[in-house]
LOROMAR-40752 format. One record per residue: residue number from 1; x, y, z of N, C-alpha, C, O, CB in turn. Coordinates in nm, 2 decimals. Each point is the difference from the previous one (the first is absolute). Glycine has a CB too. Layout:
<pts>
(NUM,(X,Y,Z),(X,Y,Z),(X,Y,Z),(X,Y,Z),(X,Y,Z))
...
</pts>
This chain:
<pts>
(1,(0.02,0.31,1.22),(0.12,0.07,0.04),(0.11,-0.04,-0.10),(0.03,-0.11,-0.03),(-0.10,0.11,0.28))
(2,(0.11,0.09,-0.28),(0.12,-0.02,-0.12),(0.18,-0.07,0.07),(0.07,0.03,0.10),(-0.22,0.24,-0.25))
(3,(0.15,-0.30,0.11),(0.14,-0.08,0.01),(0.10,0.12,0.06),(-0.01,0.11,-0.04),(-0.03,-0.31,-0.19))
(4,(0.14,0.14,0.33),(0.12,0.07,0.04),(-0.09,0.16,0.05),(0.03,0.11,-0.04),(0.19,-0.25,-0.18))
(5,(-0.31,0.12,0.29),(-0.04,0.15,0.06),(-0.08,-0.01,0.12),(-0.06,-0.11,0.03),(0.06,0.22,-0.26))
(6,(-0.02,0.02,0.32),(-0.05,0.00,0.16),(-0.10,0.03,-0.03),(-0.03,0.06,-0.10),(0.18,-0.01,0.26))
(7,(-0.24,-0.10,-0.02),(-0.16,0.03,-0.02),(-0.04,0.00,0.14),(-0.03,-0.10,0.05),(-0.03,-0.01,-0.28))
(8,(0.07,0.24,0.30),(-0.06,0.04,0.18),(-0.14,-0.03,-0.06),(-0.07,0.01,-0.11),(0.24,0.22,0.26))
(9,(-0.19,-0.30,0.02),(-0.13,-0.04,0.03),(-0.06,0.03,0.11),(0.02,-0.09,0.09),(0.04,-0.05,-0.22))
(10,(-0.14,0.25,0.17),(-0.04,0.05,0.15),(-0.08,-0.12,0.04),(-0.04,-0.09,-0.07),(0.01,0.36,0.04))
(11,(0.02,-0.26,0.16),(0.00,-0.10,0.11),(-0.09,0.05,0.10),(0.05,0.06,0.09),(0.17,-0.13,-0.12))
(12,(-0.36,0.06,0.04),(-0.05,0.04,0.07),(-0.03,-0.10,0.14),(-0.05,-0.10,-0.04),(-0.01,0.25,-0.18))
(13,(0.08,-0.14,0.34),(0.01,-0.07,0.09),(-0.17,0.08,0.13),(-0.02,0.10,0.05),(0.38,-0.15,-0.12))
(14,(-0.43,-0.09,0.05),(-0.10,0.06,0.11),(-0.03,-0.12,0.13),(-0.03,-0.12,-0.03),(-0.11,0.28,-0.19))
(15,(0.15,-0.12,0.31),(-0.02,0.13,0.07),(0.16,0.11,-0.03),(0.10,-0.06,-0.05),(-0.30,-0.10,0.25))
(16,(0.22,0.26,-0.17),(0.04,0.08,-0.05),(0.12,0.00,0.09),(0.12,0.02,-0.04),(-0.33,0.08,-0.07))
(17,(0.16,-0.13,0.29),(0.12,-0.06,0.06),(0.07,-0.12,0.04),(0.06,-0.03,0.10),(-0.12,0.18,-0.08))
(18,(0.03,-0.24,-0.14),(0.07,-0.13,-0.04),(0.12,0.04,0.02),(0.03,0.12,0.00),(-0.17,-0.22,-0.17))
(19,(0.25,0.00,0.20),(0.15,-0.01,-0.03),(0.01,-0.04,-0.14),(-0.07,-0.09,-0.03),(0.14,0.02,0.25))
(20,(0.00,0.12,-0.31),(0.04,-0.07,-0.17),(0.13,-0.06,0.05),(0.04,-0.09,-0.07),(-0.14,0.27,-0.14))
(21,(0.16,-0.13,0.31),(0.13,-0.07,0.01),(0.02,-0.17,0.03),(0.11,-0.05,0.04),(-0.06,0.30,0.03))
(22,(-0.15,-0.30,-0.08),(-0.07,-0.13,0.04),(-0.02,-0.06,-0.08),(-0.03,-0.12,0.03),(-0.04,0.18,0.10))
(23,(0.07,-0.01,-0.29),(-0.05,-0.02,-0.12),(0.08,-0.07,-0.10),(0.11,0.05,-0.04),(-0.24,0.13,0.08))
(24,(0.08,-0.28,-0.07),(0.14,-0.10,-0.08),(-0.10,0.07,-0.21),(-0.11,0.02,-0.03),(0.19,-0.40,0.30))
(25,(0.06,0.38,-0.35),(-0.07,0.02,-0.11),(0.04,-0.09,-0.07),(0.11,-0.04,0.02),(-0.13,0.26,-0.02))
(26,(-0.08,-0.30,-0.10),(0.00,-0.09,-0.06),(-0.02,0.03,-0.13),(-0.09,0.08,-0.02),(0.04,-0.17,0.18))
(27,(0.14,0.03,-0.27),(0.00,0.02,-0.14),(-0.01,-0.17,-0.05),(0.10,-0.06,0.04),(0.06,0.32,-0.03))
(28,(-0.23,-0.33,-0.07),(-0.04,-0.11,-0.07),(0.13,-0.03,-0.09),(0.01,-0.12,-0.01),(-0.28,0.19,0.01))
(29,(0.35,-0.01,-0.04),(0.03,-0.01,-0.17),(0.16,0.11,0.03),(0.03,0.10,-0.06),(-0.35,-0.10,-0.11))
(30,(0.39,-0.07,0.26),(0.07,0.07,0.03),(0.14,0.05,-0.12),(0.07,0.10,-0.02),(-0.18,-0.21,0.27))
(31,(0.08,-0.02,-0.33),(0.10,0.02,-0.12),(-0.02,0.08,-0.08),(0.10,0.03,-0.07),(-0.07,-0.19,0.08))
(32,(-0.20,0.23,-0.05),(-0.04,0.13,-0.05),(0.00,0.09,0.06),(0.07,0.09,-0.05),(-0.18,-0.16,-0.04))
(33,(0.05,0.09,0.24),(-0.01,0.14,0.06),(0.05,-0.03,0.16),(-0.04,-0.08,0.08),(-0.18,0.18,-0.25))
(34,(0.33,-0.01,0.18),(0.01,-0.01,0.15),(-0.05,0.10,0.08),(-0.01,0.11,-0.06),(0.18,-0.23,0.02))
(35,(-0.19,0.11,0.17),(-0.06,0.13,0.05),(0.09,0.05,0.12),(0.11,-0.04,0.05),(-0.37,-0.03,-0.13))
(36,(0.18,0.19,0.12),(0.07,0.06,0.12),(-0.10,0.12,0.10),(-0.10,0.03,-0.05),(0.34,-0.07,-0.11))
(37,(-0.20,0.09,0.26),(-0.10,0.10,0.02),(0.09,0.13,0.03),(0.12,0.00,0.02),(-0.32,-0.16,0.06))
(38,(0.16,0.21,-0.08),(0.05,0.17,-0.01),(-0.11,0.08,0.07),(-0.11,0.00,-0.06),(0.23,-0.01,-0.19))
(39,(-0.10,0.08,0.37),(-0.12,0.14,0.05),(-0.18,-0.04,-0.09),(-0.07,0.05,-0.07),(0.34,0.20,0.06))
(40,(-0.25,-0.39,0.10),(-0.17,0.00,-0.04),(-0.04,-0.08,-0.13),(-0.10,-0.07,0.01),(0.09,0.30,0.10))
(41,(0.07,-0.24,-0.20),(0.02,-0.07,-0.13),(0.07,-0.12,-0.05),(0.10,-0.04,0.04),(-0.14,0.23,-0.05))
(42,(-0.04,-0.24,-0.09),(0.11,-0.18,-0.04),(0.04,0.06,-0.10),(-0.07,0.08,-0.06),(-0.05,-0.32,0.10))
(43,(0.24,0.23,-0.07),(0.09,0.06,-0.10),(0.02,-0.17,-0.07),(0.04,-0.10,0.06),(0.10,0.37,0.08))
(44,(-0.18,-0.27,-0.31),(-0.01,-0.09,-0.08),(0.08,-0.01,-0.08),(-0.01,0.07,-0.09),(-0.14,-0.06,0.14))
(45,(0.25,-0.10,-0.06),(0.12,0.03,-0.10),(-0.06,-0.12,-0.11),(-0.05,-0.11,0.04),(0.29,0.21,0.13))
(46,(-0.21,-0.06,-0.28),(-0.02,-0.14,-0.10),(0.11,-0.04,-0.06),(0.08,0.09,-0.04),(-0.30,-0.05,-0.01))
(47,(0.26,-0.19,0.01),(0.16,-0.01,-0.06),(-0.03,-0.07,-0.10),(0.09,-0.01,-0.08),(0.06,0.02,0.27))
(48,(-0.28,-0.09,-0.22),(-0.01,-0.08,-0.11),(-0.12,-0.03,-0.03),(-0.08,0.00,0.09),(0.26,-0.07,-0.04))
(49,(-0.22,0.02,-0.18),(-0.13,-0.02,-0.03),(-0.08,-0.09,0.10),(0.05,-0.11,0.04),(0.03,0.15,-0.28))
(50,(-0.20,0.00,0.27),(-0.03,-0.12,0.11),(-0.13,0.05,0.09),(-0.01,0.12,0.00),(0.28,-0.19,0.02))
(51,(-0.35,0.02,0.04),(-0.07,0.02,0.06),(0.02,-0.01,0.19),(0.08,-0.08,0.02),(-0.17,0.03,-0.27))
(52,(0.04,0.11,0.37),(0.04,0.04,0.11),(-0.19,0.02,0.08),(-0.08,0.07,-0.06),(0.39,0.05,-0.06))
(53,(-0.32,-0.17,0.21),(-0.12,0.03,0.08),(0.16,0.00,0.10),(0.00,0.02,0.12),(-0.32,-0.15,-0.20))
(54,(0.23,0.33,0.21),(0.06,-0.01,0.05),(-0.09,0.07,0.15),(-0.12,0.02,-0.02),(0.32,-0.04,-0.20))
(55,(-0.17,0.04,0.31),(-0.11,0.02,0.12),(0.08,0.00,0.10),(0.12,-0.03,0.01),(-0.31,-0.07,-0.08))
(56,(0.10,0.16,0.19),(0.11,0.00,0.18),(-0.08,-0.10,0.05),(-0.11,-0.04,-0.03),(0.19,0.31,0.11))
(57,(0.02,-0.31,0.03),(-0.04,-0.10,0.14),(0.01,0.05,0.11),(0.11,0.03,0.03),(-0.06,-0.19,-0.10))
(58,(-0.14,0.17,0.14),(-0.01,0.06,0.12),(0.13,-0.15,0.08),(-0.01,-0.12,-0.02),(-0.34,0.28,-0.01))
(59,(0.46,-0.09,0.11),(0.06,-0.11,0.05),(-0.01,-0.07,0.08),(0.04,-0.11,0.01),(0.04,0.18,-0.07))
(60,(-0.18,0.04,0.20),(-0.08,-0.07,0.05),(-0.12,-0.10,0.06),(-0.03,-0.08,0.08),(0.18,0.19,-0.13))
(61,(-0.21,-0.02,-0.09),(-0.19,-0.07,0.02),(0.01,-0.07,-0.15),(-0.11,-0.07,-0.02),(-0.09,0.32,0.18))
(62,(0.27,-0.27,-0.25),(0.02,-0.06,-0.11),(-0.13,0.06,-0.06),(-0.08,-0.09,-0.03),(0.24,-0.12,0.09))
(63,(-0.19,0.33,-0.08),(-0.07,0.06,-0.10),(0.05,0.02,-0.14),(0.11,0.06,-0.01),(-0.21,0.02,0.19))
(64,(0.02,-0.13,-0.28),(0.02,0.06,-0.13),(-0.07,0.11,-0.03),(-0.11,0.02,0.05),(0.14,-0.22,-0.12))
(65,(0.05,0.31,-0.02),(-0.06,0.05,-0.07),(-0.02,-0.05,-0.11),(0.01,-0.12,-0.04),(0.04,0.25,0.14))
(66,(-0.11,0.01,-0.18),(-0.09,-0.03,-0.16),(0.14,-0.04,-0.12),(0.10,0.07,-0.01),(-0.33,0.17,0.05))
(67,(0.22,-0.35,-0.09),(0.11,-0.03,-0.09),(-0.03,0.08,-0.16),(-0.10,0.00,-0.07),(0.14,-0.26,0.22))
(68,(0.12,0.33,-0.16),(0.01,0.08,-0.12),(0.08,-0.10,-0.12),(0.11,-0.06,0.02),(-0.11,0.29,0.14))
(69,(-0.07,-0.22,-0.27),(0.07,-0.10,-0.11),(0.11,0.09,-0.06),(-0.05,0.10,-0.03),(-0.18,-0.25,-0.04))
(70,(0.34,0.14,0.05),(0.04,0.10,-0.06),(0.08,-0.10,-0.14),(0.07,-0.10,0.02),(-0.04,0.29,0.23))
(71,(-0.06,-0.13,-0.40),(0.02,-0.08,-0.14),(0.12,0.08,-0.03),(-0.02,0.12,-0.04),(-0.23,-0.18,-0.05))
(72,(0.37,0.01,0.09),(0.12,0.04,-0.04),(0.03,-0.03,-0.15),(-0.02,-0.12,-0.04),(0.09,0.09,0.27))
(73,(-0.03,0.13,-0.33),(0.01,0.00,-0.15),(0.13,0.01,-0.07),(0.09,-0.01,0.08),(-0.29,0.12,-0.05))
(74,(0.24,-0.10,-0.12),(0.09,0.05,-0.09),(-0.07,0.11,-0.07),(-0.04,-0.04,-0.11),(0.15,-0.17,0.08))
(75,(-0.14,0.35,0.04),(-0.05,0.11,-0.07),(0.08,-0.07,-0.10),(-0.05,-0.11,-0.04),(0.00,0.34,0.18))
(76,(0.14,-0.19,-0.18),(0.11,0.00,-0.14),(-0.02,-0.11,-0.08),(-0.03,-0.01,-0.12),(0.21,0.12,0.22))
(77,(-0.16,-0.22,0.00),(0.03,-0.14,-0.08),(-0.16,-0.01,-0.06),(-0.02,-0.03,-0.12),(0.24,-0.12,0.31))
(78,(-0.35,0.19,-0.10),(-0.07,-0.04,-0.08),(-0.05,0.08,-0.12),(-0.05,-0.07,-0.08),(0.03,-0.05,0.27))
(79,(0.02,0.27,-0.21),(0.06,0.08,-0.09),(0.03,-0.07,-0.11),(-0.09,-0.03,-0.09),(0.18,0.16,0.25))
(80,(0.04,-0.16,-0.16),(0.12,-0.05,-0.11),(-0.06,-0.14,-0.03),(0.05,-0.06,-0.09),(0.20,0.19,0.20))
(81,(-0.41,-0.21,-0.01),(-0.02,-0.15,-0.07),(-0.09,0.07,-0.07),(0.02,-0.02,-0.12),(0.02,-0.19,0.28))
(82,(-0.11,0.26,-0.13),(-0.12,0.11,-0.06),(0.02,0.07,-0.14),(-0.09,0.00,-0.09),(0.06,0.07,0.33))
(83,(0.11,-0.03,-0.26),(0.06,0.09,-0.14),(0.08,-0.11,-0.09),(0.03,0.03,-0.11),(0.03,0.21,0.26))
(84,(-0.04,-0.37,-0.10),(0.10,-0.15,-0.08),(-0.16,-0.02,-0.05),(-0.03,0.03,-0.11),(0.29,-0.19,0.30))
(85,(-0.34,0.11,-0.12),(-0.14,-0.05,-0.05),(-0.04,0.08,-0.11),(-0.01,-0.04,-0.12),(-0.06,-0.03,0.34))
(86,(0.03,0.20,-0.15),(-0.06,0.12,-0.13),(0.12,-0.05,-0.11),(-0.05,-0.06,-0.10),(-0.05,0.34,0.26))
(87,(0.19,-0.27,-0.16),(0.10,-0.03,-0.15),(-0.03,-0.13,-0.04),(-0.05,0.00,-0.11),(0.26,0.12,0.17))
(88,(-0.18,-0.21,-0.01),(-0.02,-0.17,-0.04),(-0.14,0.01,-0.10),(-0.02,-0.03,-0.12),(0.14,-0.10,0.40))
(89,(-0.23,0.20,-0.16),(-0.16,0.04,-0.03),(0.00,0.07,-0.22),(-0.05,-0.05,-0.10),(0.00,0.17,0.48))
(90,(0.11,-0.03,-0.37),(0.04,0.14,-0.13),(0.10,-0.07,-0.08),(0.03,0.05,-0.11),(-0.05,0.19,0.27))
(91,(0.10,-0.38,-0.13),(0.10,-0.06,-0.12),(-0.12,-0.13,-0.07),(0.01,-0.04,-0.12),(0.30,0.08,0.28))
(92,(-0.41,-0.08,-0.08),(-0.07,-0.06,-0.08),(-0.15,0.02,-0.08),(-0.08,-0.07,-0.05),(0.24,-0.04,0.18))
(93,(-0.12,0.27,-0.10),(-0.14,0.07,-0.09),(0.03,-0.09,-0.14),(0.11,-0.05,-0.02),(-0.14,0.35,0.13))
(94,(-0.08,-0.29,-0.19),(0.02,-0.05,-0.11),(-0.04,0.13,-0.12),(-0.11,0.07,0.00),(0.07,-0.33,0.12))
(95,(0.15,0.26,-0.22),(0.02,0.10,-0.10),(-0.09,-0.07,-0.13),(0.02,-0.12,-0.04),(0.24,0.23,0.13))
(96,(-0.37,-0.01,-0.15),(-0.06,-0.04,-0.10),(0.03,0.07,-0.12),(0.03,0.12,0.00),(-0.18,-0.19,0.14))
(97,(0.15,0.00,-0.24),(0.09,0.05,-0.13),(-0.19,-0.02,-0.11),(-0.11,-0.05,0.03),(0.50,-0.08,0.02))
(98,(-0.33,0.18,-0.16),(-0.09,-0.04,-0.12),(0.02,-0.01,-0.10),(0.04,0.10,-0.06),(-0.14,-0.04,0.13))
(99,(0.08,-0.20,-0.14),(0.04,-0.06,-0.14),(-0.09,-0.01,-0.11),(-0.13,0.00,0.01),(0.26,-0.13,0.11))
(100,(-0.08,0.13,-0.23),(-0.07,-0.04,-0.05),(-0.07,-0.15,-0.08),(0.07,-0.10,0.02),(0.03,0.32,0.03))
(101,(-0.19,-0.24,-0.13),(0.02,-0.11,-0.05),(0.05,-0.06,-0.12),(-0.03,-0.11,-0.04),(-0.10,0.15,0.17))
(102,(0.22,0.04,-0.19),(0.06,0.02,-0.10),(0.17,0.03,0.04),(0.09,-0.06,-0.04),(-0.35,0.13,-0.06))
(103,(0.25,0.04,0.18),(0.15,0.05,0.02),(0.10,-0.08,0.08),(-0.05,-0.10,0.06),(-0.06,0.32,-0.07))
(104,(0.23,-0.21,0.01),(0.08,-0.06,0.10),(0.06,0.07,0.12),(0.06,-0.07,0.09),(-0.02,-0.04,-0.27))
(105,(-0.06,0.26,0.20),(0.02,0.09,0.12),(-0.12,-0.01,0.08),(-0.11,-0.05,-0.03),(0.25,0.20,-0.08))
(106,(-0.08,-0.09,0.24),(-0.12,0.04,0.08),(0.01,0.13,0.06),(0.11,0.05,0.03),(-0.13,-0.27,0.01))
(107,(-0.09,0.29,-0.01),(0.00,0.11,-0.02),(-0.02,0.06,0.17),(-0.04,-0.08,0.09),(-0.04,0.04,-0.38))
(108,(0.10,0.18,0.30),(-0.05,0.03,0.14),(-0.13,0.08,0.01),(-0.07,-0.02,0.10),(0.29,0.02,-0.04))
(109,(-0.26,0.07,-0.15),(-0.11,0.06,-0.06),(-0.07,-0.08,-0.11),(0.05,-0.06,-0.09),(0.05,0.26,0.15))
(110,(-0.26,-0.20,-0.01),(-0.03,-0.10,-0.11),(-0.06,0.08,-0.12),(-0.04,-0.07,-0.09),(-0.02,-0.12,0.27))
(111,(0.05,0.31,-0.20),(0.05,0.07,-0.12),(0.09,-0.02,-0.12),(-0.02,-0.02,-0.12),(-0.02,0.13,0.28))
(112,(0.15,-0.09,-0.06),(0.13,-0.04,-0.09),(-0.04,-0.07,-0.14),(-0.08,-0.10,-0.02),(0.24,0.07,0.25))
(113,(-0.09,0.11,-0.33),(0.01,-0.07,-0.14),(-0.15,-0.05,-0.11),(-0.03,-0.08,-0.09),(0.26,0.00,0.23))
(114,(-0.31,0.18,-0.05),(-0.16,-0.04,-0.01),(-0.05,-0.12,0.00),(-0.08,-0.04,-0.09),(0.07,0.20,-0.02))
(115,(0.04,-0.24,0.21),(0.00,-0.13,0.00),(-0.21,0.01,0.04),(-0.03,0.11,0.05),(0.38,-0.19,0.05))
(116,(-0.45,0.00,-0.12),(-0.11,-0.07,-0.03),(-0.04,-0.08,0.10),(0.01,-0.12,-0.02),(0.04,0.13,-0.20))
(117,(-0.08,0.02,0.35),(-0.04,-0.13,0.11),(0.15,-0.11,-0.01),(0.03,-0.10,-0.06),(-0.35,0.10,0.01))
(118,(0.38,0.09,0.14),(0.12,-0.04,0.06),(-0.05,-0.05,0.13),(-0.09,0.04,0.07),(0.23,0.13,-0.18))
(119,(-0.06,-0.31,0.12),(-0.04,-0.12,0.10),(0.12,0.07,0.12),(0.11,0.03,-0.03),(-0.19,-0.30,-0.16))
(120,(0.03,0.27,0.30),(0.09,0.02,0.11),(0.03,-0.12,0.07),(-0.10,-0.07,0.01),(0.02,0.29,0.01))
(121,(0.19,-0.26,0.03),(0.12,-0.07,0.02),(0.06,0.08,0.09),(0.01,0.12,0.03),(0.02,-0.24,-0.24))
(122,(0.00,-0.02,0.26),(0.15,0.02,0.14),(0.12,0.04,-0.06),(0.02,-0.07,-0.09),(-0.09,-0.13,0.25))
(123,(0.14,0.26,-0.14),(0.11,0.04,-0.08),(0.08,-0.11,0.00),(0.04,-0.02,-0.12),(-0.05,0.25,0.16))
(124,(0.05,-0.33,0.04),(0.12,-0.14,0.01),(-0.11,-0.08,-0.06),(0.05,-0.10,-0.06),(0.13,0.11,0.32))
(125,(-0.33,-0.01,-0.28),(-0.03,-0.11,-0.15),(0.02,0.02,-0.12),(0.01,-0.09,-0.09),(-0.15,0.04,0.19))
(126,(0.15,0.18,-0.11),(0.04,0.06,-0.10),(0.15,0.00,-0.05),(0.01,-0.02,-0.12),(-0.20,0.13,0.21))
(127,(0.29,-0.09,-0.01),(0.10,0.00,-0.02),(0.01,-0.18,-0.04),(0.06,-0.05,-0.09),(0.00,0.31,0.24))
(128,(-0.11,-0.31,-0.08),(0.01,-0.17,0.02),(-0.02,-0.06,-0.09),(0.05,-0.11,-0.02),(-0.11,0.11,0.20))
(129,(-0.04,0.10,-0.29),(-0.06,-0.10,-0.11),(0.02,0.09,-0.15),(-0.08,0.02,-0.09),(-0.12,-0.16,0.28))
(130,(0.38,0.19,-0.14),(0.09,0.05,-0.08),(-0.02,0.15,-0.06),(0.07,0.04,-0.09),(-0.04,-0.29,0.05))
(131,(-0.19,0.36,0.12),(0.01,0.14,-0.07),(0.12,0.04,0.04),(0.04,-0.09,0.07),(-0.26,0.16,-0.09))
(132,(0.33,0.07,0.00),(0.05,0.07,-0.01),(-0.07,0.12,0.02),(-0.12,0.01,-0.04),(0.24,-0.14,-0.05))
(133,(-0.03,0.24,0.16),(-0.07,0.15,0.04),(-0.01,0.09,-0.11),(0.10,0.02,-0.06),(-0.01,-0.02,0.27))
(134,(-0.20,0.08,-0.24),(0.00,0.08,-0.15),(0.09,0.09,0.05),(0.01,0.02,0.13),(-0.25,-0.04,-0.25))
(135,(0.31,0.10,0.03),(0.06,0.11,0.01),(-0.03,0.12,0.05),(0.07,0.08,0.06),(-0.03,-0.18,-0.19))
(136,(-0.19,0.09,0.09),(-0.05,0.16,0.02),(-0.03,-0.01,0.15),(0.02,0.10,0.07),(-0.15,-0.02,-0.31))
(137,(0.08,-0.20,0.30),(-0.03,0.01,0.10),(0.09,0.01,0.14),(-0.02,0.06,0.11),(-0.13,-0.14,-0.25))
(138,(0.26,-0.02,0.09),(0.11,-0.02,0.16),(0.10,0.07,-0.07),(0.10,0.02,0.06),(-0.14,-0.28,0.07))
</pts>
């Protein structure tokens, strides 16, 4: 369930002429989801990331029902951690350049300048161990 939003939940009561008005509702995790009932349904509000088991009590035979887990999120927030990663992920690709063993540039095509079994390199060892960018290429 996404953060800051409602989620009805039908309520099926058997025998069919049970009292519900008898029925206490229970939410686990009240600081995530609080609940309520409405015409037959638990109406689920969520306010914060968090988890919530929630179910009825019979008030006066102390029956449980079936317990519902409900996983409260940040859609967005986790979005926006999602898309920081992919970037963080794509800033440490590593760029390969090609030198030669002779020249002092490095090249982006290993064509360039008809260079002869051009050694491929990381471009920051390259830069590191003083080539410069050829002209034709950058």
């Amino acid at each position: 369930m996404d953060i800051n939003s409602i989620q009805a939940i039908d309520i099926k009561v058997i025998p069919n002429r049970a009292n519900i008005d008898d029925l206490k509702y229970i939410s686990t995790g009240e600081d995530a989801v609080k609940i309520n009932r409405e015409e037959g349904k638990i109406i689920a509000n969520s306010f914060k990331e968090g988890k919530s088991d929630i179910y009825v009590i019979d008030g006066k035979s102390n029956v449980k029902s079936n317990v519902i887990t409900i996983k409260v999120i940040d859609k967005k927030a986790q979005a926006l951690k999602k898309k920081k990663q992919q970037s963080i992920k794509s800033s440490k690709k590593i760029t390969y350049v090609y030198i030669s063993r002779t020249g002092s540039k490095y090249h982006s095509n290993k064509y360039c300048s008809h260079m002869r079994k051009p050694d491929k390199v990381d471009m920051k060892k390259a830069k590191a161990a003083g080539y410069t960018p050829c002209k034709k290429c950058y």
